[in-house]
C-alpha positions in Angstrom: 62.0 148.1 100.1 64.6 150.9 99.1 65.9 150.8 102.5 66.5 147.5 103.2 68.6 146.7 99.9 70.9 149.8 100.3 72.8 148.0 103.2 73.0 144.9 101.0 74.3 146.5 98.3 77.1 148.3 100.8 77.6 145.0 102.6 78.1 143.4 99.0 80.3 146.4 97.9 82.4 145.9 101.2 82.5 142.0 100.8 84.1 141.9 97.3 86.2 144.6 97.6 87.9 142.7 100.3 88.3 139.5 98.6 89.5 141.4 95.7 92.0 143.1 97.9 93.0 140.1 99.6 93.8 138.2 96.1 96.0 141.0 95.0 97.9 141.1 98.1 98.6 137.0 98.1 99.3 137.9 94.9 101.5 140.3 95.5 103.1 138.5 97.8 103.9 135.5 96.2 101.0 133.5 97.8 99.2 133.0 94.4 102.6 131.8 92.1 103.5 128.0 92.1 104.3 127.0 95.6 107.8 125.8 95.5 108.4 121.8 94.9 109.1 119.6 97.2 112.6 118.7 98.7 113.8 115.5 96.9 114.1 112.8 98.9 117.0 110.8 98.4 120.3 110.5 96.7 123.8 109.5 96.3 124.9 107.1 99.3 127.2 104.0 100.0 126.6 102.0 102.8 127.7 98.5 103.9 125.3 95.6 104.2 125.7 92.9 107.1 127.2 90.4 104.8 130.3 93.4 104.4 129.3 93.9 100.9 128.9 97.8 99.5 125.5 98.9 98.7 124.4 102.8 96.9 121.9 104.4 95.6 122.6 102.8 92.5 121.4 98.9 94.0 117.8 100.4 94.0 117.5 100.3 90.3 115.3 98.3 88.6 113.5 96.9 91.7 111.3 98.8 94.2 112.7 99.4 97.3 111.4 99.6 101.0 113.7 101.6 103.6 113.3 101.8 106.9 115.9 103.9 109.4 116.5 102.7 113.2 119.4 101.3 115.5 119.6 97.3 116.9 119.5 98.7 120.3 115.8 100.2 119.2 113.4 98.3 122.2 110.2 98.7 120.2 109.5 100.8 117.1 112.2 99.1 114.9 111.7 95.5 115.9 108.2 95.8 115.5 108.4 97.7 111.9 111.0 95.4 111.1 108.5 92.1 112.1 105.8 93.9 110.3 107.8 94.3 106.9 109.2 90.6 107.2 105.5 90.0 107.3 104.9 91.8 104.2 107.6 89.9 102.4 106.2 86.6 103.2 103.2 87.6 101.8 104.5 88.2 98.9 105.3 84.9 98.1 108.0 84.9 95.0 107.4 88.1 93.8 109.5 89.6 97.2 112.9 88.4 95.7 112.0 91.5 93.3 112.0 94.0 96.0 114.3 95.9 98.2 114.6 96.2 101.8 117.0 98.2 103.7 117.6 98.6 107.3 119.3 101.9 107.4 121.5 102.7 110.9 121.1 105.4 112.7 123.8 104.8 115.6 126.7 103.9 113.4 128.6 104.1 116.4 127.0 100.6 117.9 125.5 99.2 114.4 129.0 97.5 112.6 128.0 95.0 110.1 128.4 92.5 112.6 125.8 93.8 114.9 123.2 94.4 112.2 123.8 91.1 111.4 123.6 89.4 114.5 119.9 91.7 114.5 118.3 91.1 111.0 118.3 87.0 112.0 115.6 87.5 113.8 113.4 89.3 110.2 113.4 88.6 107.0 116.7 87.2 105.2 116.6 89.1 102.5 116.3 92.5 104.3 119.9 94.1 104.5 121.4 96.2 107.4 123.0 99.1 106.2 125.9 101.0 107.8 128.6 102.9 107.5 130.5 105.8 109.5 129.6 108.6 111.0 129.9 110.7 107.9 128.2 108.4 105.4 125.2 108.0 107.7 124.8 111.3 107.9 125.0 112.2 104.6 122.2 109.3 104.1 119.9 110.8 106.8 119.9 114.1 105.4 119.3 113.3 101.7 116.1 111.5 103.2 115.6 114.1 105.4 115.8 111.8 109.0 115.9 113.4 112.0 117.8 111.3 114.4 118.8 112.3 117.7 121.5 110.9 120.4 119.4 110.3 123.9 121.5 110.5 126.9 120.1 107.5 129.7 120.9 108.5 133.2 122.8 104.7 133.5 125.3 106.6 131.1 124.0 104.8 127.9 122.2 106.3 125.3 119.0 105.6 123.0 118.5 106.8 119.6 115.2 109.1 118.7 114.7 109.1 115.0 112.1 109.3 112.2 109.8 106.1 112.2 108.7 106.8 108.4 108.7 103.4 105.8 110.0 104.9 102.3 108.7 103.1 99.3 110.6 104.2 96.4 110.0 103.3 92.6 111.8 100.8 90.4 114.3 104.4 89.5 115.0 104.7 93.0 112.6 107.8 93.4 110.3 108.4 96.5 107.5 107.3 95.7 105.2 107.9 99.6 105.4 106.9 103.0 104.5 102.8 102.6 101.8 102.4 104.9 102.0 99.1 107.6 98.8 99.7 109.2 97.3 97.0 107.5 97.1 93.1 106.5 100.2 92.1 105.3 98.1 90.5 102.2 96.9 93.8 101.6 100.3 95.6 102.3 102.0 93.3 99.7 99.3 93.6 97.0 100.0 97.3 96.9 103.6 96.8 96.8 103.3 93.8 94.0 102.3 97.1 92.1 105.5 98.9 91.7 107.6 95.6 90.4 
């Protein structure tokens, strides 16, 4: 009997002194304080919408407020997420003249107002195009941390990669999650109904 319990009690012995030695070095290291917060998404912008009028941060308020970043020369992601929150908005009925929707450019160098016009006809009328120069836009994509990328096409054209991401953000104009599409639009715009 005697023999049989002594490795146990080594085994035990070895056990917690390693998960006690392990604790004190994350602890040590920093692994046990309060992980850092988040990077806030967001912030101070001013864009143009299709009709030429000036839109920031500060048009969020009081309203929630569904953005979606892409480029009118986008051959399927940004049509389709654009169809897909138009769809949302019908659904909504009414209650959508209470939200947001922004159409953020991420080729400022082919998306004038114009062009973004000419594109949103197709969605939703009250989804705006926003645009702006190259420095605005990129001041936009980094305070909601985009990654868009300039695609050389061997005709000599380009194509845009870019961050595919719906942000919902609150009636303050703070993120609120990623707004998920992968659903019925009924369903979509009950969840949305809930942040008016």
């Amino acid at each position: 009997m005697e023999r049989t319990t002594r490795p146990l009690v080594v085994i035990g012995a070895f056990a917690g002194s390693l998960v006690v030695g392990l604790v004190l070095m994350l602890w040590a290291m920093g692994g046990l304080r309060h992980a850092p917060a988040p990077a806030a998404i967001g912030g101070p912008f001013e864009l143009t919408d299709q009709a030429g009028q000036t839109v920031t941060e500060k048009s969020m308020q009081g309203h929630p407020t569904l953005i979606f970043f892409g480029f009118t020369h986008c051959p399927d992601v940004c049509p389709t997420t654009l169809f897909e929150i138009s769809e949302v908005m019908k659904a909504m009925g009414k209650a959508a003249d209470g939200v947001n929707a922004y159409y953020i450019s991420v080729d400022p160098e082919r998306d004038t107002a114009v062009a973004m016009k000419d594109y949103l006809s197709s969605f939703d009328p009250r989804m705006k195009g926003l645009t702006g120069n190259a420095e605005a836009i990129a001041k936009v994509l980094s305070e909601y941390r985009v990654y868009a990328k300039k695609v050389p096409l061997k005709d000599g054209d380009y194509t845009m990669d870019h961050t595919a991401l719906v942000y919902l953000m609150d009636r303050d104009g703070k993120f609120v999650a990623p707004f998920n599409l992968n659903r019925k639009p009924e369903e979509a715009a009950s969840d949305l109904k809930r942040y008016l």
